[in-house]
DOBA-629027 format. One record per residue (C-alpha): residue number from 1; x, y, z. Coordinates in Angstrom, 2 decimals. Example, Ala and Ser with C-alpha at 12.3 -4.5 7.8 and 13.67 -1.06 7.14 Angstrom:
<pts>
+-----+---------+---------+---------+
!   k !      c1 !      c2 !      c3 !
+-----+---------+---------+---------+
!   1 !   12.30 !   -4.50 !    7.80 !
!   2 !   13.67 !   -1.06 !    7.14 !
+-----+---------+---------+---------+
</pts>
This chain:
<pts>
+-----+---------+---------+---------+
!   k !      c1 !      c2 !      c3 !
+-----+---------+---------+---------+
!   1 !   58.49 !   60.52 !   94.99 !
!   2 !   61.17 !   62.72 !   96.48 !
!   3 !   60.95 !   66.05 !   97.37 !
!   4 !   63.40 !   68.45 !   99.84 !
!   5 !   62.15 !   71.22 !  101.79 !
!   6 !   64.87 !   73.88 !  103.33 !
!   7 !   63.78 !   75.82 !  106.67 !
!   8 !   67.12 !   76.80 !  107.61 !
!   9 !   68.78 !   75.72 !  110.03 !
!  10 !   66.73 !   72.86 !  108.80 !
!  11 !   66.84 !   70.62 !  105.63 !
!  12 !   63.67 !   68.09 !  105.09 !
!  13 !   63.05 !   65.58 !  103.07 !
!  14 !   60.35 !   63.28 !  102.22 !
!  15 !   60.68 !   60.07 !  100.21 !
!  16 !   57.54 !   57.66 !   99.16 !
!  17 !   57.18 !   54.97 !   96.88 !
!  18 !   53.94 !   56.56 !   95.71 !
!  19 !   53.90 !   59.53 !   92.85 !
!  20 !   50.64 !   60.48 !   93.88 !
!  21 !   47.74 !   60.38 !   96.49 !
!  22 !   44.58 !   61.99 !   97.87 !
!  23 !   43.88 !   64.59 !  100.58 !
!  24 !   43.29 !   62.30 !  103.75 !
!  25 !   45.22 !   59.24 !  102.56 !
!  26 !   47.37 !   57.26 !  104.63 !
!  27 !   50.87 !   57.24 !  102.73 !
!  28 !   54.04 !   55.64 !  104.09 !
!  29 !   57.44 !   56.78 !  103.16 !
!  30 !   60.84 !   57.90 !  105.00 !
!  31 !   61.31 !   61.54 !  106.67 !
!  32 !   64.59 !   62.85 !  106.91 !
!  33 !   65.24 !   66.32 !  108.90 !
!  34 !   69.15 !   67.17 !  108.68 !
!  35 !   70.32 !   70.63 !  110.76 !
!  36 !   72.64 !   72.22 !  107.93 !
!  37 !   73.88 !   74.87 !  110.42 !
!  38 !   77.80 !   76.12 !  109.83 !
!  39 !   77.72 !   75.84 !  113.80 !
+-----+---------+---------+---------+
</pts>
């Protein structure tokens, strides 16, 4: 699963392997914040 999240300045994004999962699970996957400020 992907999924992108814009806060700006901020851009984040969250990749797992898994499509789905339950409230309180542990889950492991990648999280990338990028600052997509002009300055």
């Amino acid at each position: 699963m992907r999924s992108v999240f814009f806060q700006n300045p901020l851009e984040y994004q969250i990749q797992t392997d898994n499509e789905e999962w339950n409230q309180g699970d542990s889950i492991q996957g990648r999280l990338r914040v990028r600052n997509i400020s002009a300055e």
